[in-house]
C-alpha positions in Angstrom: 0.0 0.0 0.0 1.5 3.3 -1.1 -0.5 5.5 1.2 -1.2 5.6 5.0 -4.8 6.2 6.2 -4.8 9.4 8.1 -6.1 9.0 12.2 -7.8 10.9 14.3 -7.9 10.3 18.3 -10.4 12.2 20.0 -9.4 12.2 23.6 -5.7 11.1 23.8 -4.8 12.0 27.3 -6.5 9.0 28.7 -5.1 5.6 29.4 -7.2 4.1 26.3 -6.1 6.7 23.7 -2.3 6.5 24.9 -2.5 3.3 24.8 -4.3 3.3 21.1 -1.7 6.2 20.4 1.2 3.5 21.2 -0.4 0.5 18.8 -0.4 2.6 16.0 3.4 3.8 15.7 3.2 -0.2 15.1 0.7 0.0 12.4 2.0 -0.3 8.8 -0.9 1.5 7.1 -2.3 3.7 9.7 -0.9 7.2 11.0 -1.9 9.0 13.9 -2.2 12.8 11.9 -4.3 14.6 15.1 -4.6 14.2 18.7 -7.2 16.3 20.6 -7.1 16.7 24.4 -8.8 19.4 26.3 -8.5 22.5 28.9 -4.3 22.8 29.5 -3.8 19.2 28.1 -4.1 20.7 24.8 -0.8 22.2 23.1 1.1 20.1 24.9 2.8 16.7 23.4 1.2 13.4 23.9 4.8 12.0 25.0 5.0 14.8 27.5 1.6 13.8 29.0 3.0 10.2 28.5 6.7 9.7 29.1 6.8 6.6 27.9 6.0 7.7 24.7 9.1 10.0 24.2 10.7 9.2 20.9 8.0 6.7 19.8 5.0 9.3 19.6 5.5 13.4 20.2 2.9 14.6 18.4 1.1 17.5 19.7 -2.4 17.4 20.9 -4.8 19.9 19.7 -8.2 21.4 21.7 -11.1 19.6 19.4 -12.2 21.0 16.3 -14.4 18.7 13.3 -13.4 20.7 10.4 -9.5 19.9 11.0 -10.9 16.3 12.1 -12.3 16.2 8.5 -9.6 15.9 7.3 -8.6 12.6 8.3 -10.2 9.1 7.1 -10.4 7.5 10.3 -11.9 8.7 13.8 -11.5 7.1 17.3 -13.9 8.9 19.8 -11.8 7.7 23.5 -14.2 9.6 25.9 -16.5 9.5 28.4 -20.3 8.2 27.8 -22.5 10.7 26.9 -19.5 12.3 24.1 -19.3 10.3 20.9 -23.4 10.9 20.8 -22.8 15.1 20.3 -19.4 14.4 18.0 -20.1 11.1 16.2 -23.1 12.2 13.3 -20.8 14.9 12.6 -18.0 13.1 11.7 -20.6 10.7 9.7 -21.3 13.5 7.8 -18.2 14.6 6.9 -17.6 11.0 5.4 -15.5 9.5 8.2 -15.3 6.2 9.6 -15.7 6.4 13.3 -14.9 3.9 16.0 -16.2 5.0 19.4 -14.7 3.7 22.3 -17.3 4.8 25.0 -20.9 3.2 25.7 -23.2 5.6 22.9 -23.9 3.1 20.6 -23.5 -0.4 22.2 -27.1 -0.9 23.0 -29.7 -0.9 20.2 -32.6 0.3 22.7 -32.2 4.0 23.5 -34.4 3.6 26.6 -32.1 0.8 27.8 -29.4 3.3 27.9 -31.0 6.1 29.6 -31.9 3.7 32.0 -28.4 2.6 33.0 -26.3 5.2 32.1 -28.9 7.8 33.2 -28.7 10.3 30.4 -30.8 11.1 27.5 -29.2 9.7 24.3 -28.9 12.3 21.9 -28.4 10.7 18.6 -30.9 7.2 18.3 -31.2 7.4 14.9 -27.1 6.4 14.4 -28.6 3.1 16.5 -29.9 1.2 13.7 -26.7 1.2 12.1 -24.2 1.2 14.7 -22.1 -2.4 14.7 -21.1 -3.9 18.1 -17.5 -4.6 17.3 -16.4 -7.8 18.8 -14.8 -9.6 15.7 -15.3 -12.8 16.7 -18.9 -12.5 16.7 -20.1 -9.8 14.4 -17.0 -9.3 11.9 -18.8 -9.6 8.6 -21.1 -6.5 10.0 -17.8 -4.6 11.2 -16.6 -4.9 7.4 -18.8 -2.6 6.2 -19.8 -0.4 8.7 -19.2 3.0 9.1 -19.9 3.9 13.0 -18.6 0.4 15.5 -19.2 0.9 19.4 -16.4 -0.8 20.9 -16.9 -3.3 23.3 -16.8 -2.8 26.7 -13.8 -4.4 29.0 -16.1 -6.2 31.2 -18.4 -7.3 28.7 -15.4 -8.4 26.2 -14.2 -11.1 28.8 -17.7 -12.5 29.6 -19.5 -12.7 26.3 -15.9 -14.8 24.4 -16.3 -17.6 27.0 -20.2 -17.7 27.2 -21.5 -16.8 23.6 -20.6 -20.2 22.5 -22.1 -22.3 25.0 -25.1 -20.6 24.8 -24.6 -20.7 20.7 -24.8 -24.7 21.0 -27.4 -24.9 24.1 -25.5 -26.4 25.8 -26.0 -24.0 29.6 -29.4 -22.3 30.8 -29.5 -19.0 29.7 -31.2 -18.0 32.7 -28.5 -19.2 35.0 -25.8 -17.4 34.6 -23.2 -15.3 36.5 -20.6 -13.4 35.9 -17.9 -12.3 38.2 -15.1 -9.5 36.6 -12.3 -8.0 38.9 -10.5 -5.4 36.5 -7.3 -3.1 37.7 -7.5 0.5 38.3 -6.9 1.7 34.9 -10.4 0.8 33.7 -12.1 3.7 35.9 -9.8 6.1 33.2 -7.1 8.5 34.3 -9.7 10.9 34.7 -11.2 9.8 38.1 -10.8 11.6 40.8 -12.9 9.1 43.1 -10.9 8.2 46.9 -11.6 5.2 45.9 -9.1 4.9 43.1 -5.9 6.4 45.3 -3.2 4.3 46.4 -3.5 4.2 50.0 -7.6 3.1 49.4 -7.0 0.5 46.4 -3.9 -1.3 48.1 -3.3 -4.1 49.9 -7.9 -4.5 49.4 -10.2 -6.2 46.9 -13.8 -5.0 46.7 -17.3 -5.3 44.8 -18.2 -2.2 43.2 -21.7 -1.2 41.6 -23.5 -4.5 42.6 -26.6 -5.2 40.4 -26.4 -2.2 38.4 -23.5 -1.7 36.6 -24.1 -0.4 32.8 -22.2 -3.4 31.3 -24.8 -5.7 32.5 -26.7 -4.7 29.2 -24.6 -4.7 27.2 -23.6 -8.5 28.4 -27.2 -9.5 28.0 -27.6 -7.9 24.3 -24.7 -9.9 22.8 -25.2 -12.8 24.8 -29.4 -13.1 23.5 -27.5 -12.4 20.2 -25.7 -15.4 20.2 -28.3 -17.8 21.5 -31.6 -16.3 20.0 -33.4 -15.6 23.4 -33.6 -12.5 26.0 -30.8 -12.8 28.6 -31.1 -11.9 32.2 -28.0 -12.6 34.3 -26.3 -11.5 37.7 -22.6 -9.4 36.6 -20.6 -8.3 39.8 -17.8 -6.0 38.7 -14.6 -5.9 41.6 -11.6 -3.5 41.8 -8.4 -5.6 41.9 -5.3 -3.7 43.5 -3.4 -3.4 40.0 -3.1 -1.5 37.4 -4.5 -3.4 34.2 -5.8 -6.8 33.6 -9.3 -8.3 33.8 -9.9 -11.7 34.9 -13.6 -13.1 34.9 -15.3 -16.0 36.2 -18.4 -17.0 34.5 -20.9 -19.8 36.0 -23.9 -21.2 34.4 -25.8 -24.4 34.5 -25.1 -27.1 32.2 -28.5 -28.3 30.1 -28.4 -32.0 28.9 -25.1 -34.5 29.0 -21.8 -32.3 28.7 -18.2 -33.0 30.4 -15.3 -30.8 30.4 -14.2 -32.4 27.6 -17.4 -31.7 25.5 -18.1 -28.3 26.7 -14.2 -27.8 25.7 -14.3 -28.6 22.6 -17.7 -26.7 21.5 -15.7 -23.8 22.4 -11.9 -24.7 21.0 -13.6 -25.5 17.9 -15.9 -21.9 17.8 -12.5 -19.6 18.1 -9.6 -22.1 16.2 -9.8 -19.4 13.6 -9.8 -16.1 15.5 -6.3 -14.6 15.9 -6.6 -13.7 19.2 -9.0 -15.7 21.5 -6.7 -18.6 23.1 -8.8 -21.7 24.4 -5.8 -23.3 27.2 -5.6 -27.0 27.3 -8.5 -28.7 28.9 -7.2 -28.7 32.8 -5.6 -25.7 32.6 -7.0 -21.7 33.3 -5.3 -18.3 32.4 -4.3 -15.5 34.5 -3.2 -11.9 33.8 0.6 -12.4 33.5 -0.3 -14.2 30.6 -2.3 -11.7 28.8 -1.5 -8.0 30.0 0.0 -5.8 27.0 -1.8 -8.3 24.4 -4.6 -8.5 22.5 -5.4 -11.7 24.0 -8.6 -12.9 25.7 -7.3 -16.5 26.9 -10.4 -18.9 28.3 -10.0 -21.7 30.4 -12.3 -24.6 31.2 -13.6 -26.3 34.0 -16.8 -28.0 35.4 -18.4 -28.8 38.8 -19.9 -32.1 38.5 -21.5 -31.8 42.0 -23.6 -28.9 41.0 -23.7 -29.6 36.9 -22.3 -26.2 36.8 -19.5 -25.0 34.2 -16.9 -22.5 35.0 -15.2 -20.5 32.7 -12.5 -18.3 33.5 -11.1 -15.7 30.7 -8.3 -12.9 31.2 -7.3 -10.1 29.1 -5.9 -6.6 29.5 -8.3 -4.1 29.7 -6.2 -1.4 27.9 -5.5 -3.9 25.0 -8.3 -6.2 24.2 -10.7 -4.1 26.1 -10.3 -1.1 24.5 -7.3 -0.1 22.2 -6.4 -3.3 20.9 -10.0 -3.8 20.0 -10.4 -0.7 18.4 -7.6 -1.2 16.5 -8.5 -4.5 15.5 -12.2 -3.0 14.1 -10.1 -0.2 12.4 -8.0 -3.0 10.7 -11.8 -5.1 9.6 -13.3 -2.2 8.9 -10.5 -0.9 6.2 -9.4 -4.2 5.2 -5.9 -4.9 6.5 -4.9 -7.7 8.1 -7.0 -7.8 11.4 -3.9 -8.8 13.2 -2.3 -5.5 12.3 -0.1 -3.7 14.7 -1.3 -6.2 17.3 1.8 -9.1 17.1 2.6 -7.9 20.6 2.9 -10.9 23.3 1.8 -10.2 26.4 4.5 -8.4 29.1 6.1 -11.3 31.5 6.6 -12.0 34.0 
């Protein structure tokens, strides 16, 4: 390919657009032209917000404008729900592809999303069209779509284990449960919350928003995707005392005559193909050390034969899979590279 496509990230100073911002110096056919950031952030360069990108990415963010986003091919919205509704039909206009990273278009009901998110959603009419971008599951769609809500982190690690087990029928939809415990980064460098100091988060493990945090949804939606039915589960999100890395332990109830083995295999054989789900060796589970600063979400296998229950247990980093990586990997789908563009990384060990 003789040209780059031209990038825009909208909200670079978090952790999710520095960490985009660091994929794609990686990415053969994608450039990073504009970086916005707001108030005193902007005019100042995105390696000087983030040191580690000295050298590797320096350019300079700028406060928002459209028309100078125009001129790009590509948009990334990486801000806070509630954004990518006022910016996003813009950008539509203006004949840009958009990836969002935030919650605005993940759920196709706009009343579901005032209700959990508690805010009037300002653009339904972009619903209909809007693609859920979990490749695994929707990546024809992602092809030729023009606006793809990113997944959420949470949501990411319970739907890859779950979606095909509830795909073959083989575990009661309406048994399910679904335990996350995420590091810090995933509230976004933005919170100001005691909760997310040092001194509060250390040395403690907690459950946070219990029954009504917005991913539940959003977990449902895909999940009654996959298996053709309405999905109501339990989702308990907990605050682990690191910095990145997701780790989530699904249980649901097996329905008719399944072993590990079985239950296994349905979902080896559902993901052999995808470049970045890893189904471990029957007996054996993932943890973080063996995903953070990947694209990876690695599953893992197990069942209680006492209380005919299957546990799944997937990890990923929620800066990589559950957000940049992601995006990137829609980006890559959605303007046909290679999906596994600028994503070769192996995870950081130990």
């Amino acid at each position: 390919m003789s040209e780059k496509i031209s990038v825009a990230l909208i909200g670079a100073s978090g952790y999710g657009g520095a960490e985009l911002a660091r994929l794609l110096v990686g990415h053969r056919f994608a450039e990073l032209k504009i970086a916005t950031a707001s108030g005193e952030r902007a005019g100042a360069k995105l390696s000087d917000l983030f040191p580690s990108l000295r050298g590797v990415c320096d350019i300079v963010c700028e406060e928002l404008d459209l028309d100078r986003i125009a001129e790009c091919d590509f948009a990334f919205i990486a801000l806070g729900h509630g954004k990518a509704m006022e910016i996003a039909p813009q950008l539509l206009e203006r004949g840009l592809k958009v990836c969002d990273f935030g919650g605005d278009f993940r759920l196709r009901d706009a009343k579901t999303y005032e209700h959990w998110y508690k805010t009037p959603h300002l653009a339904p009419q972009l619903l209909p069209d809007a693609v859920y971008g979990l490749p695994e599951w929707n990546r024809e769609a992602i092809k030729t779509a023009k606006l793809v809500a990113n997944p959420g982190c949470y949501p990411t690690s319970a739907i890859l284990p779950l979606a095909p087990l509830l795909a073959a029928n083989a575990i009661e939809p309406a048994s399910i449960i679904v335990d996350s415990a995420s590091g810090t980064s995933g509230a976004g460098r933005a919170a100001f919350s005691l909760g997310l100091h040092h001194a509060e988060v250390s040395e403690d493990f907690k459950a946070y928003k219990i029954g009504a945090h917005q991913h539940t949804p959003e977990i449902e939606q895909a999940l009654g995707d996959a298996c053709g039915q309405p999905i109501t589960l339990t989702f308990t999100a907990h605050l682990l005392p690191i910095a990145r890395g997701i780790l989530t332990t699904s249980y649901a109830t097996l329905r008719g005559q399944h072993t590990r083995e079985s239950l296994h295999q349905i979902i080896a054989e559902r993901y052999q193909n995808e470049p970045f789900v890893r189904v471990w060796p029957v007996g054996e589970v993932p943890q973080l050390k063996h995903v953070v600063g990947s694209n990876f979400c690695d599953i893992g296998v197990a069942v209680d034969a006492r209380t005919n229950r299957v546990i799944l247990v997937s990890a990923e980093d929620n800066l990589v899979k559950g957000a940049a990586g992601q995006a990137l990997q829609n980006l890559n789908i959605m303007c046909g590279f290679d999906e596994r563009e600028g994503l070769h990384s192996a995870a950081l060990f130990p």
